[in-house]
VEXFI-529372 format. One record per residue (C-alpha): residue number from 1; x, y, z. Coordinates in nm, 2 decimals, always signed. Layout:
 pos   east  north     up
 NUM      X      Y      Z
...
# end
This chain:
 pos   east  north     up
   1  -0.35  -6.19  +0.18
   2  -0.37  -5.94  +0.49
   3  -0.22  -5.65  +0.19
   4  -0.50  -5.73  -0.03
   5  -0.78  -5.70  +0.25
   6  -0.59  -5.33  +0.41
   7  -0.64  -5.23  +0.04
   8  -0.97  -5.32  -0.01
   9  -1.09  -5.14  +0.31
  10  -0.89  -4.88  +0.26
  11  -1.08  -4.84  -0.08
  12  -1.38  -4.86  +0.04
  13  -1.32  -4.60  +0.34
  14  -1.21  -4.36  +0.04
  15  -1.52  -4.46  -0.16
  16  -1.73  -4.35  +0.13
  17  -1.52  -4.01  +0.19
  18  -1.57  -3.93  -0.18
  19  -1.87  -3.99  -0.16
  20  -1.95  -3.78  +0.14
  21  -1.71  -3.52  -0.01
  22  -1.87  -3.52  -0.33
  23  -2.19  -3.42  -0.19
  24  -2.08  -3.14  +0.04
  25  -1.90  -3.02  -0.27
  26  -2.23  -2.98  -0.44
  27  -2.40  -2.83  -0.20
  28  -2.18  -2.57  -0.07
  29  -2.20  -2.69  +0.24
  30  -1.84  -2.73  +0.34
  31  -1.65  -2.41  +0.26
  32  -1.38  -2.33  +0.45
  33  -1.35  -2.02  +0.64
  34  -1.16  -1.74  +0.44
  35  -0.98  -1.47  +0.55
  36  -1.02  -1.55  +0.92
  37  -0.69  -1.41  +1.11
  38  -0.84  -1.11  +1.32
  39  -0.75  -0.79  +1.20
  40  -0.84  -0.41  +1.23
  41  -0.90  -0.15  +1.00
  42  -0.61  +0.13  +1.09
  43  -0.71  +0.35  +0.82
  44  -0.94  +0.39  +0.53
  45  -0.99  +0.61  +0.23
  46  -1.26  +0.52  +0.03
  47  -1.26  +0.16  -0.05
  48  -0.87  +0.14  +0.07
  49  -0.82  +0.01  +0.41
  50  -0.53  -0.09  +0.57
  51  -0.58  -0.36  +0.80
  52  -0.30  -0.45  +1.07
  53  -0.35  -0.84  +1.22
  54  -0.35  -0.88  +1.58
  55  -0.09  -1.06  +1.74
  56  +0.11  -1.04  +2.09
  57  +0.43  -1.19  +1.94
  58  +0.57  -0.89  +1.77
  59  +0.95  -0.89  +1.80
  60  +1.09  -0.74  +1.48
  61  +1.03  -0.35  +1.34
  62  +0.96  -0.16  +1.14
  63  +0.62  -0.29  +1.05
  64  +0.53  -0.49  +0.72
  65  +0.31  -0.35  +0.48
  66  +0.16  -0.55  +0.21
  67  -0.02  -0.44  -0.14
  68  -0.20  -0.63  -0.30
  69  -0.32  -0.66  -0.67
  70  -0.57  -0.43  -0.81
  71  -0.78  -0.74  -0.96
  72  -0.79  -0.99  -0.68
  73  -0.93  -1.02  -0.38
  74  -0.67  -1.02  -0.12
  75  -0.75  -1.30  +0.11
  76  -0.50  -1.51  -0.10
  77  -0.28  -1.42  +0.13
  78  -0.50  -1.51  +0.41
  79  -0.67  -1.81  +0.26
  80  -0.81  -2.02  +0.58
  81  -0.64  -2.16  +0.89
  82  -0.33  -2.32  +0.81
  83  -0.26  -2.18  +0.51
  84  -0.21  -1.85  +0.56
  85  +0.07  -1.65  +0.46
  86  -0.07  -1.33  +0.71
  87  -0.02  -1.66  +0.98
  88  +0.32  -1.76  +0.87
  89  +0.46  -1.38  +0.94
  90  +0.28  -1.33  +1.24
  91  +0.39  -1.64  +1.34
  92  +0.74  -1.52  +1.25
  93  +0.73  -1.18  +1.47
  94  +0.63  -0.97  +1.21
  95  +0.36  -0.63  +1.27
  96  +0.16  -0.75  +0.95
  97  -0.07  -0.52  +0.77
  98  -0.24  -0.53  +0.44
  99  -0.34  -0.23  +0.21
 100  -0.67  -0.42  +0.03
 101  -0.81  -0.21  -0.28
 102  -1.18  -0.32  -0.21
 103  -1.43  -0.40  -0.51
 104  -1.41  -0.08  -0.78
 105  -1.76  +0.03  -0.88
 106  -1.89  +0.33  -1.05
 107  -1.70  +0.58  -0.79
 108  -1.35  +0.42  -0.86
 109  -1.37  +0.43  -1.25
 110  -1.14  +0.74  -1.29
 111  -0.89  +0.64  -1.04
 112  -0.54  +0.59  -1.19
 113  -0.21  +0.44  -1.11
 114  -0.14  +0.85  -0.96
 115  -0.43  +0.77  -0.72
 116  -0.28  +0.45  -0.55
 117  +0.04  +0.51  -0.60
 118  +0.07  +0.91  -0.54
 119  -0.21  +0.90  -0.34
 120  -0.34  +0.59  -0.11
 121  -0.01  +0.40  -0.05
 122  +0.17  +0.74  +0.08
 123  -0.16  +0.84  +0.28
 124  -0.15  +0.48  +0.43
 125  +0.19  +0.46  +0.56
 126  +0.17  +0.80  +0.70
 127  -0.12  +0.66  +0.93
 128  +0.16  +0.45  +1.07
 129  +0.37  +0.71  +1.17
 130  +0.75  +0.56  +1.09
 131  +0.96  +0.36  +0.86
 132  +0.76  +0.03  +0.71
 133  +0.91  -0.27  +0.48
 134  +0.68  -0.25  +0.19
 135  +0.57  -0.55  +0.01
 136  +0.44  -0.56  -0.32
 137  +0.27  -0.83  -0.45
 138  +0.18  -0.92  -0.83
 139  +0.01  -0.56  -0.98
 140  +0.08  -0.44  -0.64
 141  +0.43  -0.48  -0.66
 142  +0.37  -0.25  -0.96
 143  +0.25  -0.01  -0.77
 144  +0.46  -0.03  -0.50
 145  +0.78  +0.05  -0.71
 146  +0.62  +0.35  -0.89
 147  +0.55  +0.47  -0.52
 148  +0.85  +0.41  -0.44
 149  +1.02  +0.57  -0.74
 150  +0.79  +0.90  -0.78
 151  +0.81  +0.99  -0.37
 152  +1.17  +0.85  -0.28
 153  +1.12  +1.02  +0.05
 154  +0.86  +0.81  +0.13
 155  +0.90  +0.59  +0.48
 156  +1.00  +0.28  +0.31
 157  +1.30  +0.10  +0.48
 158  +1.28  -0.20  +0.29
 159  +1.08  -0.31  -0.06
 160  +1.03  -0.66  -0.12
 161  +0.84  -0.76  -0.45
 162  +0.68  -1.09  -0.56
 163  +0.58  -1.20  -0.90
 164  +0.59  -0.83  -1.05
 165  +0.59  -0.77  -1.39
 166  +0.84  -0.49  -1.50
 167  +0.92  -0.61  -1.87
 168  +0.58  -0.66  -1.97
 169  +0.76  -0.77  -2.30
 170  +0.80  -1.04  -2.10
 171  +0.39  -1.10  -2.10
 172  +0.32  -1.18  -2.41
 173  +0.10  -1.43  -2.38
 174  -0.16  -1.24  -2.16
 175  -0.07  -0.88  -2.31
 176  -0.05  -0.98  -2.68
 177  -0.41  -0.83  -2.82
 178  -0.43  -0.56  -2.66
 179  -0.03  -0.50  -2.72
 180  -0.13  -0.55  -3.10
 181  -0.40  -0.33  -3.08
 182  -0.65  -0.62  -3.19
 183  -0.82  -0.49  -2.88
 184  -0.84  -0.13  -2.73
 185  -0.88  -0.07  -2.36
 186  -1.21  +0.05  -2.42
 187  -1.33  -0.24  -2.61
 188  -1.31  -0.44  -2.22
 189  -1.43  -0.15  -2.02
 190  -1.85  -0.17  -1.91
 191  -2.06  +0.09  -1.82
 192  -1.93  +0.14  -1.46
 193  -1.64  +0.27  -1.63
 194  -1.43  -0.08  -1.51
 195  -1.33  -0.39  -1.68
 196  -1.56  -0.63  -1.54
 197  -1.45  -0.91  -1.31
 198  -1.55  -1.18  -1.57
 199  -1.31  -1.02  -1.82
 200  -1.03  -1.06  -1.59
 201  -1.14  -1.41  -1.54
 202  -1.16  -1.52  -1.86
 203  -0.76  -1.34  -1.97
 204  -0.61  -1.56  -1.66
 205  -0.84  -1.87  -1.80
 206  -0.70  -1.85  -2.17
 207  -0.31  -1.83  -2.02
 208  -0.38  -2.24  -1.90
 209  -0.73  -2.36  -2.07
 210  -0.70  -2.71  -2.00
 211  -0.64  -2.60  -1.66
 212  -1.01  -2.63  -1.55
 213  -1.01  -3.02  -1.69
 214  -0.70  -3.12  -1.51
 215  -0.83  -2.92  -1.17
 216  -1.15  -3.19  -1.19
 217  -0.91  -3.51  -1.29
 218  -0.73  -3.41  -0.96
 219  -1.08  -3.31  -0.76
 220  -1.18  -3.71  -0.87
 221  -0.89  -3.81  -0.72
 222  -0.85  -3.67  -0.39
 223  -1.21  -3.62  -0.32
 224  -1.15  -3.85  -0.05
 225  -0.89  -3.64  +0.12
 226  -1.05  -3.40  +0.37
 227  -0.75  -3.18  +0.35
 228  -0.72  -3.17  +0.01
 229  -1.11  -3.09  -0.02
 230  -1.06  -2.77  +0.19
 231  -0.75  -2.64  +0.02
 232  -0.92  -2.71  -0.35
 233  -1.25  -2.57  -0.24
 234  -1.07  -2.18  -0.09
 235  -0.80  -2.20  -0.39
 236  -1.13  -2.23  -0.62
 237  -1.32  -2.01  -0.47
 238  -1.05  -1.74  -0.50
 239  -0.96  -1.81  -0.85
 240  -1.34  -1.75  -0.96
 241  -1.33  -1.44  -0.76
 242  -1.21  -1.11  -0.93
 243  -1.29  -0.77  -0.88
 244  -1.31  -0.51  -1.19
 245  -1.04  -0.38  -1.26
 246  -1.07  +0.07  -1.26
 247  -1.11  +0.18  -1.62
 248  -0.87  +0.47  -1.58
 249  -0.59  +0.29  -1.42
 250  -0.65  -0.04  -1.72
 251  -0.60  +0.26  -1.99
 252  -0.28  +0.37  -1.84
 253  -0.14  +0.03  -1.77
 254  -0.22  -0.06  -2.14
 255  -0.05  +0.26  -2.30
 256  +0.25  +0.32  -2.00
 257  +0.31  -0.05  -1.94
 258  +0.19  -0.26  -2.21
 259  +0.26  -0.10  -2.51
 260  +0.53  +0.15  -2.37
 261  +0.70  -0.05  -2.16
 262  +0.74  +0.30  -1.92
 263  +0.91  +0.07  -1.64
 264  +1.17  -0.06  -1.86
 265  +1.31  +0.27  -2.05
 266  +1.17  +0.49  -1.73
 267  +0.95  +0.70  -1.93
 268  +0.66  +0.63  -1.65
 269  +0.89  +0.61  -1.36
 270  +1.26  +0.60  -1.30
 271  +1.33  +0.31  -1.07
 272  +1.73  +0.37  -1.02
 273  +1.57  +0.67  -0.75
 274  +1.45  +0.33  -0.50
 275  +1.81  +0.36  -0.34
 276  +1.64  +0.14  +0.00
 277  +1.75  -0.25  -0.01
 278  +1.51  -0.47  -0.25
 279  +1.42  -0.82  -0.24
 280  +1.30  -0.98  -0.58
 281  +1.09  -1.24  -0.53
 282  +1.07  -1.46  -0.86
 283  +0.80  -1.77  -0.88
 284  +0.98  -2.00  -1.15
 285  +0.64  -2.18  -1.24
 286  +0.50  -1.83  -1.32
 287  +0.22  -1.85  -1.60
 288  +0.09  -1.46  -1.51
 289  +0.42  -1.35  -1.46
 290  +0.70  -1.51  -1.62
 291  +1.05  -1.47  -1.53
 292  +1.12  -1.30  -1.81
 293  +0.89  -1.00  -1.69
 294  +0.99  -0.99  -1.33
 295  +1.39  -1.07  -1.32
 296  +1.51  -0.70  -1.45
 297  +1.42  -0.55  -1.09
 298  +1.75  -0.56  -0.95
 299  +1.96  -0.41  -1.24
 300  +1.70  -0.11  -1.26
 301  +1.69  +0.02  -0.92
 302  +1.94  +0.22  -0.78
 303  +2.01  +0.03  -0.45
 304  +2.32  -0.13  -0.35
 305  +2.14  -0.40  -0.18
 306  +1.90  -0.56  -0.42
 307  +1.86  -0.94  -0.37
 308  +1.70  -1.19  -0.61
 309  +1.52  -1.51  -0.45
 310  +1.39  -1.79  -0.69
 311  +1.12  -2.06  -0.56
 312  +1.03  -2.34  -0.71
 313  +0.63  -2.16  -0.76
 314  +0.35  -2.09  -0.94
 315  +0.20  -1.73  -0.91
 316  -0.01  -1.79  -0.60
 317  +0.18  -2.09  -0.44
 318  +0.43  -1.81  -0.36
 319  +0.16  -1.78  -0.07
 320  -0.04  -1.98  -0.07
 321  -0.11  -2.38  -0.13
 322  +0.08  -2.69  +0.07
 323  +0.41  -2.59  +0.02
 324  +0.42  -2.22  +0.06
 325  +0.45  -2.25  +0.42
 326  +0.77  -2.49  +0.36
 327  +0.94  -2.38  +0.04
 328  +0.84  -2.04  -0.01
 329  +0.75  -1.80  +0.26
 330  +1.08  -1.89  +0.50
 331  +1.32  -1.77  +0.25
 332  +1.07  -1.44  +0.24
 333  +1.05  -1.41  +0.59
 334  +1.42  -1.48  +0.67
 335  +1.49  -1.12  +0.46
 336  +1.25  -0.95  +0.56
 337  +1.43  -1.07  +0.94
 338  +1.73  -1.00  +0.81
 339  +1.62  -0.62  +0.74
 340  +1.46  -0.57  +1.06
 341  +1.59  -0.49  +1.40
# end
């Protein structure tokens, strides 16, 4: 009898959370706090701006550098308070910065992969002043390697890459249209010269489209769960929250990467010139990113050193979500230790 009363009030107590919950929800009145670690802007071109995080607990060099995507916002990686991977590597004894793109208008419509790759990433680490362990996540994984691969002299003691695409054979499922030339670049780009953000949206929507019904099933369920509220609320808020992607740079990738593959046969870049040790970070739940695109890495470079890791992941839970902090960003953070004094 005493089982059958605990679960009626705790019933109840979730009715009235859900209920609660449900109307902050609605509102907007409960958002967590994004991108809150403190942080200062070290250097800045344009939109660029490389942010290092504060912290007094720095015990391993050289420094961390991470780039991120060009059609994401980058607080991902700092989502709120207690899931954060920026947190977890301070936390570790990492020097943590983070090379954020901004949001592309009118003035970044002619940039190309040359201008982040020739041009922002080597200006930024020179503002450091010494070696770095460069981290590359998703599209900026891309662009870390061709970085990497076109300026081999660059200060890069270490290149670790998550979720990047370098057989976008491999992509099929988000490349195929314009692969087939159903659609042209152009056909996507607006009058700022930039694929809007909404385009971008709607590519990642059509890779999962019952996704959006299944996120509500699960909303239903733990709308009782304060925890769960705050993590569904920042993930969401992310996920709806793309930046346009510059039209110059979308043209390239669609002829160099998309339909020519230029990372694969090294007619863009030749990636057996990265000769520093590698880490290959694969997400085995990847729907942007496959294995299939990401797992060459180590048998094109040229290092002697290049490591695979596999995590049980999707795309983002590679940093970020309930688990990242358990499953995924230790086995990270123990090679980037590991390649560190």
């Amino acid at each position: 009898m005493s089982a059958i009363v605990d679960r009626v009030e705790r019933d109840v107590r979730r009715a009235v959370h859900r209920g609660r919950n449900g109307l902050r929800y609605a509102a907007g009145t409960s958002r967590p706090k994004i991108g809150a670690t403190p942080k200062e802007t070290v250097w800045q071109h344009h939109k660029a701006q490389l942010w290092r995080y504060r912290s007094d607990a720095v015990r391993h060099a050289p420094p961390v550098v991470i780039v991120h995507s060009l059609v994401s916002r980058s607080y991902v990686l700092d989502l709120y308070p207690g899931n954060s991977a920026i947190q977890f590597l301070l936390d570790e004894g990492f020097d943590v910065h983070l090379l954020d793109w901004g949001v592309a208008d009118e003035a970044e419509a002619d940039n190309t992969l040359a201008t982040y790759a020739r041009g922002y990433i080597p200006e930024a680490l020179a503002a450091l002043g010494g070696d770095v362990t460069l981290v590359g996540y998703c599209f900026g994984g891309v662009l870390t390697l061709l970085a990497c691969a076109w300026q081999p002299e660059l200060p890069v003691r270490n290149l670790a890459l998550m979720a990047t695409p370098v057989d976008f054979t491999g992509m099929e499922s988000i490349t195929a249209l314009v692969r087939e030339g159903r659609l042209e670049p152009d056909d996507l780009i607006d009058e700022t010269g930039n694929v809007p953000p909404e385009a971008v949206e709607n590519a990642f929507r059509l890779l999962k489209p019952t996704a959006e019904y299944s996120q509500y099933a699960n909303l239903w369920q733990h709308l009782w769960n304060d925890q769960y509220m705050e993590g569904y609320q920042a993930m969401g808020q992310w996920t709806r929250d793309h930046v346009p992607f510059p039209g110059a740079a979308f043209r390239e990738t669609v002829d160099t990467l998309v339909r020519g593959n230029g990372l694969m046969d090294g007619s863009l870049a030749d990636l057996s010139k990265i000769t520093m040790p590698v880490l290959n970070v694969l997400a085995e739940r990847d729907h942007i990113v496959p294995l299939a695109a990401a797992e060459p890495i180590p048998r094109l470079v040229g290092s002697e050193d290049a490591t695979e890791l596999r995590l049980h992941a999707g795309h983002v839970g590679l940093v970020a979500g309930r688990s990242a902090a358990k499953v995924t960003l230790p086995g990270i953070a123990g090679w980037l230790a590991e390649h560190s004094d």
